[in-house]
N, C-alpha and C positions, 0 to 999 in steps of 0.2 A: 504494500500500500504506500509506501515511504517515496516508490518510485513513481506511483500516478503521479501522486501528491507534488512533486518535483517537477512530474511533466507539466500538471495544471498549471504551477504557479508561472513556469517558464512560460506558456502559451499568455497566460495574462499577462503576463511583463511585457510580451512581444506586442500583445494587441492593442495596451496600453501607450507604446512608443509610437506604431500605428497610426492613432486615433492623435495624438501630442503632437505629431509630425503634417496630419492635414487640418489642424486645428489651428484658425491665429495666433498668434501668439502675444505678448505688449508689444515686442518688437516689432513684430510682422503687423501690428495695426499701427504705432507707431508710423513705418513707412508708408502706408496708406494716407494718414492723414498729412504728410509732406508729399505725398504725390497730388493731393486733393488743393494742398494749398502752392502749389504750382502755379507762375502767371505764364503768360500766352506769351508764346515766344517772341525775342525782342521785346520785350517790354523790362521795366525797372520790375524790383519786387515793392515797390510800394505805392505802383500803378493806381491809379483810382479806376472804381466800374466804368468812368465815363473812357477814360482810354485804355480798357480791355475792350469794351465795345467796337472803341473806333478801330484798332488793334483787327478783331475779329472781322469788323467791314472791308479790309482789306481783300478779304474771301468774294467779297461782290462784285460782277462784272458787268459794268456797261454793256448790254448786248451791241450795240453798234459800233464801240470802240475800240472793245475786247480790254480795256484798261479799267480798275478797280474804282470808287465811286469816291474812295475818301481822297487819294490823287488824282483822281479827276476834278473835286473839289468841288463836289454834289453832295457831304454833306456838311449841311450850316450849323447843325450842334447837336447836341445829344444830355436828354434827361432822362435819372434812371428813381424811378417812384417807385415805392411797394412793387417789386420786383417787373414792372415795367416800362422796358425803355422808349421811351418816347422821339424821334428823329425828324428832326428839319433837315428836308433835303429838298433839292431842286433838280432841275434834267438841264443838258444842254440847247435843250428845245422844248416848249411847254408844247408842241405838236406831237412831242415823242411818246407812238404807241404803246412805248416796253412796260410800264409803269407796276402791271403785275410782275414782271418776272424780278424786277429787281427788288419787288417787296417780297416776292417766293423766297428769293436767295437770301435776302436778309434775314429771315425768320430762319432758316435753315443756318444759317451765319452766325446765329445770337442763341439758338439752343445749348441750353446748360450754363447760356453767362447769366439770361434773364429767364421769366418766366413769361413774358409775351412782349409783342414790338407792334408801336404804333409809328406810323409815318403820316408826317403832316408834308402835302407838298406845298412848299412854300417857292412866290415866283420875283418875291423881294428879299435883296437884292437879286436882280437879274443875273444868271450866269453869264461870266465872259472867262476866256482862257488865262484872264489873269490870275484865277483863282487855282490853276493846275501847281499839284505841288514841283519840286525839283524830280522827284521821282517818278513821275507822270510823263512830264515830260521827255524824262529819259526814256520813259516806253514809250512813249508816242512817235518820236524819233528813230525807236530800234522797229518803228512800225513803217518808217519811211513817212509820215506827218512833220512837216518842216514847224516848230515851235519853236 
């Protein structure tokens, strides 16, 4: 009996280490919550939500320019309330059809920063290219767009 007994307790030890091994641990949640508090690449770590936002807009592309919205300089600011962000932004053309897609992508853009996204399009001030950032620019030009 001396030897079950030996085998049992070996078998619990074993499924003991087991169970310790897929289990969190402080550490292993630890690392979790410094993955969780990670900011959005390129940014400082003491970023505010309004420029993890603008950060994440970056993700949004003009359909007709194929360049991103915040270098293109479309949008005019950004408020973030009970967890929804609010966006002034304008088009290069108040004619411009796109208007769904680039709120589709935005909402796809802002998932997991906010819990919803309003856009107010605003057509004051007028867009003009003086608002293109330096880095806009520079794709506008690797676009062959003389700026």
């Amino acid at each position: 009996m001396t030897d079950t007994t030996a085998t049992d307790a070996a078998k619990a030890e074993e499924q003991t280490e087991q169970v310790e091994q897929q289990s969190p641990t402080a550490d292993t949640a630890e690392t979790a919550d410094t993955a969780d508090a990670a900011v959005t690449p390129g940014l400082e770590d003491d970023a505010t939500p309004e420029e993890e936002v603008m950060e994440a807009l970056k993700d949004v592309v003009d359909p007709e320019l194929g360049i991103n919205v915040v270098d293109l300089g479309l949008v005019y600011g950004v408020d973030i309330s009970d967890g929804v962000a609010t966006l002034d932004m304008t088009l290069t053309s108040a004619a411009c059809p796109l208007t769904d897609v680039i709120e589709d992508q935005a909402h796809s853009a802002l998932e997991g920063l906010v819990q919803d996204v309003k856009i107010n399009w605003v057509w004051l001030p007028p867009w003009g290219p003086d608002k293109i950032t330096d880095e806009g620019r520079d794709q506008l030009r690797a676009l062959g767009f003389n700026v």
